[in-house]
N, C-alpha and C positions, 0 to 999 in steps of 0.2 A: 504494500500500500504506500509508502513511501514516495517512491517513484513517482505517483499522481497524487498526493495529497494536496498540492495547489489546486489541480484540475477540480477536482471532488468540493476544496474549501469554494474554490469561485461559483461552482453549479450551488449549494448551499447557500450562499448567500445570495446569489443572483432568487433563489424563492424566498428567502425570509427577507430580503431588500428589494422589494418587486418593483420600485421606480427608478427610473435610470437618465443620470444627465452624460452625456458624453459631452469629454473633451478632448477636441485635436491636439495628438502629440506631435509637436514641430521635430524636423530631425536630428535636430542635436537634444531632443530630449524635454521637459518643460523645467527638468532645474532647481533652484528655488522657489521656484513656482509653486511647486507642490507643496512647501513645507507653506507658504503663504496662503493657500485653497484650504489645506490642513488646518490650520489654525482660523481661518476665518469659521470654516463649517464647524469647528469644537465652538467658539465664542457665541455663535449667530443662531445653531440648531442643536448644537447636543453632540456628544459625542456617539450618539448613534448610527451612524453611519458606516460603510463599507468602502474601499477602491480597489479595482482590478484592471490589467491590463487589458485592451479588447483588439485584436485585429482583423478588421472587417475590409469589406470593398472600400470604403475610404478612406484606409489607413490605419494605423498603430494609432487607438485611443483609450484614453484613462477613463473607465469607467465608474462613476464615482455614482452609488446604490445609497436609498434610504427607503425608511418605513414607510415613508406619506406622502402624496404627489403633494402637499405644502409644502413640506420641505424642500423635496426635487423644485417644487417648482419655485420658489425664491432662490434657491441655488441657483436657477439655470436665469434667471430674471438678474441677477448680481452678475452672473457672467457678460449676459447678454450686454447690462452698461457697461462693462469693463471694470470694476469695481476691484476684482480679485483676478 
């Protein structure tokens, strides 16, 4: 089990965190980025939350999961201004 234990943690949390904001990973990566998304979503929502790598048709992105499309959706609403 080892070997896929990420694979199995992501499918997990992708149903217990059934709303989902993607964001595009640039290619050098998002950086501090993340530790500043991190910290705004602890301050802003709660440390309820999840993030998993995602790579779909368009591209390597950080999938960042919560319990409640509230949440998701002021998340993705603070993205959308550029805020974080």
């Amino acid at each position: 089990m080892g070997r896929y234990k990420s694979v199995l943690m992501a499918e997990q949390d992708a149903r217990d965190f059934p709303h989902h904001v993607l964001v595009p990973v640039p290619p050098n990566g998002l950086g501090k980025r993340m530790d500043v998304i991190a910290a705004w979503i602890d301050l802003n929502i709660g440390s309820d939350w999840r993030m998993h790598g995602h790579l779909g048709k368009e591209g390597h992105m950080a999938c960042y999961m919560f319990r409640s499309e509230e949440a998701a959706g002021v998340f993705r609403s603070v993205l959308e201004e550029g805020e974080v």
